[in-house]
C-alpha positions, 0 to 999 in steps of 0.5 A: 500500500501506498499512503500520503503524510500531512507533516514535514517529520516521520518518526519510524520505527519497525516498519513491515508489509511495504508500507511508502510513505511520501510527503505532499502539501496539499493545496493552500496549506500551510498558510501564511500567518495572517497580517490584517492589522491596518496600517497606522493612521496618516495623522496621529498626534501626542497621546505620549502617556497613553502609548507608554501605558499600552506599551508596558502592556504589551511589554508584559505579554512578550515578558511573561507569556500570559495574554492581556486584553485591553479597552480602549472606549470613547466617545465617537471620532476621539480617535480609538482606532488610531491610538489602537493602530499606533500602538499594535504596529508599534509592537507586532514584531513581537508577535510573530504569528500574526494579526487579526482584525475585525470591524465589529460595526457597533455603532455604525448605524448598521446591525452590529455584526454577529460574533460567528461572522468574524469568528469564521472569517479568523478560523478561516485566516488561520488555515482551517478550510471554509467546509469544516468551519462550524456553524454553531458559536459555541462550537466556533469559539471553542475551535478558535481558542484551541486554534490560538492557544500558545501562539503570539498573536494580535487580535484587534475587535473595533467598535465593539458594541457589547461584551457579549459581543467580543467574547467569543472571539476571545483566545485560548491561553497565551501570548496574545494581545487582545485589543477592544475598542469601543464607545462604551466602557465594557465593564463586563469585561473586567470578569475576563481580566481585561484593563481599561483605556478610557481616552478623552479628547487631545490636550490642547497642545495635542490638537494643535501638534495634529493641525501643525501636521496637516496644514503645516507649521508654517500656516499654523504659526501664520495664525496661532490664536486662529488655530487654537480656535479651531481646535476648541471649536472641534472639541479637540477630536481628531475626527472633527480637526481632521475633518476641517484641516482637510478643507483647509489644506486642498485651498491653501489660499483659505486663512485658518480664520475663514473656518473659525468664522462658519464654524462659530457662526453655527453657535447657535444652531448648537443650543437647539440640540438637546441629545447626544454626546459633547464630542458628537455634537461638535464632530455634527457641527464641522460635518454640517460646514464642511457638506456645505461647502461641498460641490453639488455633485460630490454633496448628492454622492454623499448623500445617496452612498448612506443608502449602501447598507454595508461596511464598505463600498467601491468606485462602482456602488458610487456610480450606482447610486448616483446612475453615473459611470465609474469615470464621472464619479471619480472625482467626487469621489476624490473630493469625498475623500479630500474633504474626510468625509470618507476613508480609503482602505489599503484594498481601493475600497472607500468607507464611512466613518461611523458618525459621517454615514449617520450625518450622510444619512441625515443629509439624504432624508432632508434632501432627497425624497423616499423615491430617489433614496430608494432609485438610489438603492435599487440601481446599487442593488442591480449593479451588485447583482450583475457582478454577483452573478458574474462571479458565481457563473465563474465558480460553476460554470455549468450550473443552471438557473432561474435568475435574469441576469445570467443570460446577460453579458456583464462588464465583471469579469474574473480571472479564475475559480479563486478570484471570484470566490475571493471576491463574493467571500469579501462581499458577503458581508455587504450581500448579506445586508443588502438581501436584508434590505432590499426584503424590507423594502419590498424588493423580492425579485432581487433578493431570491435573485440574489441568494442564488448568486451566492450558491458557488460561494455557500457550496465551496466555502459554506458559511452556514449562518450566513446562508440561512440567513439569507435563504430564508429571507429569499423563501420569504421573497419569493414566496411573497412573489408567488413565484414556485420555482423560485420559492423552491430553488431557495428551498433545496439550497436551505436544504442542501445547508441542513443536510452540511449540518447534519439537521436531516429532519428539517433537510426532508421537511424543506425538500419535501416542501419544494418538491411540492412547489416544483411539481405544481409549477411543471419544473423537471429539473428543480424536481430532480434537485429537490428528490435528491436533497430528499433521498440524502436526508432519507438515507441519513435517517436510515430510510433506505428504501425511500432514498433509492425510490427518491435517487430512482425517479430524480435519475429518471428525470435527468435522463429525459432532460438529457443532463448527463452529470445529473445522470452520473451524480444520481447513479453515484446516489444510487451506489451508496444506498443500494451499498447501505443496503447490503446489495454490494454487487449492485452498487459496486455496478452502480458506482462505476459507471458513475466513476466511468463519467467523472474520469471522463471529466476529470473530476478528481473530487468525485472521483475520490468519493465513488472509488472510497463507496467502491472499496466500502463495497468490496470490503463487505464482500471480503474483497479486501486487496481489492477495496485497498487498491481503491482506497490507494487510488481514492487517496491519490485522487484526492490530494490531486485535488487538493480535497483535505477532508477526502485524504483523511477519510480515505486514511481513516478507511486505509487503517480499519481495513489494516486493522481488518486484515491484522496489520497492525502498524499500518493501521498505526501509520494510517491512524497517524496520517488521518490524525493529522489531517482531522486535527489540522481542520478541526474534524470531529473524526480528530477524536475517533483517531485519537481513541483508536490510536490511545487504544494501540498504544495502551495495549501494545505498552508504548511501543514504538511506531511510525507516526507523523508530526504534522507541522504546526 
């Protein structure tokens, strides 16, 4: 036999019976240790103690192993972040296995986001694949800790809403640096040990230091008593200086005492506001000035972007929501972000500041009627469509489907596989938000038409709560619509969520209610789709019987479509029931002829899995060198194809039928190999392997045996 090690050592022992072992990397792993600390802001002035402070902070992590967490809190635009910035990437040489960051979008004027969403997107960063990712929180926190537990790492939450809402994403024990930010206090964090950093706004001297930067010593010494106005005007927040600083510095022939004038002009505007903090106040009052003095086309782009419900937004949402081209609105763009009133990320993508996407908000609903806001988020909503589609159609080329904008040529184009997957996953956040608000404004159409645009990305890389999320929100859709097809499209893709989670009663529940929906609509195909969600769920419940009545009718309707692949998955189908139900010469026919069409294809994946029910098939039949030449080429074809999860199985399959045949330390050499690969991705058969191997090694007394150390 032949056998593939996750791992660069091999300890070996007594090795018999011809047992090769060879190192493979399988693909994407291992990945680098993740860097997604932003880099330290532009203009970050004084706040000398509060460094120094954080520093022996991070000083006694490195010193003494322990890990330390600190919040950082706030009122809005006193500059949290940049303090946090500052410090982190003073100190992240000193943590060697990298950085995580996440936008928690506590006060952002959107839904806070939910502890699994950044919880995935760290399990993911740290190497664990997008499949394997558990989908419930306990489950995700508890993966994360033993993931982080030892390492040096940063793990930066900003604009935390709740402690509720950190503490999942907290580490396992360690040397690692933990940073919180928000505009709250947190107290309840003092239970986790954390220290507190509540942070003011600049000193005089510090808000003046912060203008000196941006306008230039020259200009401010031209006008002290000008430029210390300034500052107490802007209540010392570095958001609200740097706001008006910006104005000032794109018109160098402006006297600092020109905004000192409009914005104490504003007093008494200031008395009429009743609520709010101080500091919200003031930053409120250099937005109003600044908006002002805006050029009408950058003004409308501001106002209408507070439509996009998400995060994060680029050059083509801007022409979106103002129906412009790229290039038209590129300038006001520009002059959005001369102005402060947006930020450009290091990937080209621009955001809001919290407080400017509520005063933008504020601005629109003055400004704009409920019609154009809505026209606004429609021709977004339609321009994320076509490039989610376009990127879906990449992920699956073949796969067929409902929605209008397939048919249509798109100006999106991605280079392969991977580049769309990276973009949809990227986007996910913001796809998310705008299937939530696009079904709140009544836009069901869009919003199933969205859902479906997400399935190579939900198929590939999973995702669980985001994908129920947003079907159900797509049923409800087109539900509302009384459209059947597509209520039963989003039906079978619930179901095919469930069935990934193991859930297999609700999995029959969804599919038999789509099958419902596809037979009254006259719909072949989507009733092929929906019989096989249902024969899986059958056959998970041990309901042979019915799974093979299910897997023979969706096989018959493919076949009279002419959908060869269909054909070929549903006899793959068939195999692996008629083997639960111990017709191993049946299914043995089956799978191969399925295998017979994957070959022709190339699909290395599926053809890992039918040759692995191959095996299964031939060791109930005592056909045992047989099943094992199957599981060698299982083996094989799934390291092609870069199928983690599928070595392991095949490895773990490799050692019960050594254990079968009596070899003992070939099924100790698989064990390890399998272990190794469950362990690296968090699999639950991780414990299976790890009993089996604590079992030979009691009973053999510790002996000795060849096992791998996987890298770590």
């Amino acid at each position: 036999m032949s056998g593939s090690v996750v791992g660069s050592i091999i300890q070996a022992g007594t090795v018999q019976g011809g047992v090769h072992l060879h190192q493979v990397v399988p693909k994407g792993w291992p990945l680098p240790a993740p860097a997604q600390l932003l880099p330290p802001r532009p203009y970050f002035a004084d706040r000398t103690a509060e460094l120094e402070r954080l520093i022996q902070v991070s000083d006694a992590v490195t010193g003494s192993g322990d890990p330390a967490t600190v919040v950082i809190s706030g009122v809005g635009g006193v500059g949290k972040t940049s303090l946090g910035l500052a410090w982190l990437n003073r100190v992240r040489e000193h943590f060697p296995d990298g950085q995580l960051y996440s936008n928690l979008r506590g006060f952002s004027g959107a839904d806070p986001v939910t502890p699994g969403e950044p919880l995935g997107y760290f399990l993911r960063s740290l190497g664990v694949p997008p499949d394997v990712v558990p989908s419930d929180l306990g489950e995700q926190a508890a993966l994360f800790r033993s993931l982080t537990a030892g390492r040096r790492l940063i793990i930066m939450l900003d604009g935390a809403a709740s402690a509720a809402q950190v503490r999942p994403m907290f580490p396992g024990h360690g040397p690692t640096l933990v940073l919180v930010t928000s505009r709250r206090r947190l107290p309840g964090l003092a239970l986790d040990g954390a220290s507190f950093l509540p942070l003011g706004p600049l000193d005089e001297d510090g808000a003046v230091q912060l203008l000196d930067r941006m306008l230039g010593g020259v200009r401010t010494r031209a006008e002290p008593a000008a430029t210390r106005s300034l500052a107490a005007l802007c209540g010392r927040l570095p958001l609200a200086l740097c706001t008006s600083a910006a104005r000032l510095a794109i018109r160098g022939n402006w006297p600092i005492s020109r905004v000192v004038g409009e914005l104490a002009d504003e007093r008494g505007r200031l008395a009429s506001l009743s609520h709010g903090d101080e500091g919200e106040i003031s930053v409120r009052l250099v937005f109003d000035v600044t908006y002002r003095d805006l050029p009408a086309d950058a003004a409308r782009l501001y106002r209408l972007l507070s439509v996009h419900p998400g995060v994060h937004f680029d050059v083509s949402d801007a022409a979106a929501v103002v129906d412009s081209s790229t290039e038209q609105v590129a300038g006001p763009l520009e002059t959005l972000a001369d102005a402060n009133l947006v930020e450009e990320e290091p990937d080209g993508r621009h955001r809001f500041h919290d407080l400017a996407r509520l005063h933008a908000r504020d601005m629109a609903n003055r400004e704009e009627t409920e019609d154009s806001r809505v026209r606004a988020f429609e021709r977004l909503l339609e321009s994320r469509l076509g490039i989610a589609v376009a990127a879906d159609r990449t992920v699956i080329p073949g796969r067929w489907h409902l929605g209008r904008h397939y048919e249509a040529a798109s100006a999106a184009s991605f280079t392969d596989t991977a580049d769309a997957l990276d973009w949809l996953e990227r986007e996910l956040p913001n796809l998310v938000d705008m299937v939530t608000t696009a079904h709140d404004l009544g836009l069901h159409r869009e919003v199933w038409e969205l859902c479906e645009a997400m399935w190579g990305l939900f198929t590939f890389r999973k995702h669980y709560a985001s994908w129920i999320r947003t079907h159900e929100a797509g049923a409800a859709s087109a539900s509302a619509l009384g459209d059947p097809r597509a209520e039963a499209r989003m039906l079978e893709a619930l179901a095919s969520a469930h069935l990934n989670l193991r859930d297999f009663r609700t999995a029959a529940d969804l599919s038999v209610r789509a099958l419902q929906l596809e037979r009254e609509a006259g719909h072949a195909r989507g009733e092929a789709v929906a019989l096989e969600c249902l024969g899986v769920a059958r056959l998970a419940t041990d309901d042979i019987a019915g799974a093979i009545d299910a897997f023979n009718r969706a096989r018959e309707i493919q076949g009279e479509i002419g959908i060869e692949r269909g054909v070929a998955m549903m006899t793959r189908r068939l195999g692996e029931a008629l083997a639960r139900d111990g017709r191993t010469s049946e299914a043995i026919d089956h799978l191969s002829r399925a295998l017979g069409y994957f070959d022709e294809q190339g699909d290395d994946y599926n053809r890992a899995r039918i040759l692995m029910g191959i095996a299964g098939a031939l060791a109930a039949e005592g056909r045992l060198r047989d099943a094992g030449d199957r599981l060698s080429s299982a083996l094989e074809a799934a390291t092609r194809a870069g199928a983690r999860h599928e070595q392991g199985n095949a490895h773990l399959a490799l050692a019960r039928l050594a254990r079968h045949d009596g070899d003992a330390d070939s099924e100790h050499a698989h064990l390890e190999q399998a272990h190794a690969v469950f362990e690296a991705l968090g699999a639950p058969q991780a414990t299976e392997t790890r009993d089996r191997l604590a079992e030979i090694g009691s009973r053999d007394g510790g002996a000795e045996r060849p096992r791998v150390i996987p890298d770590r």
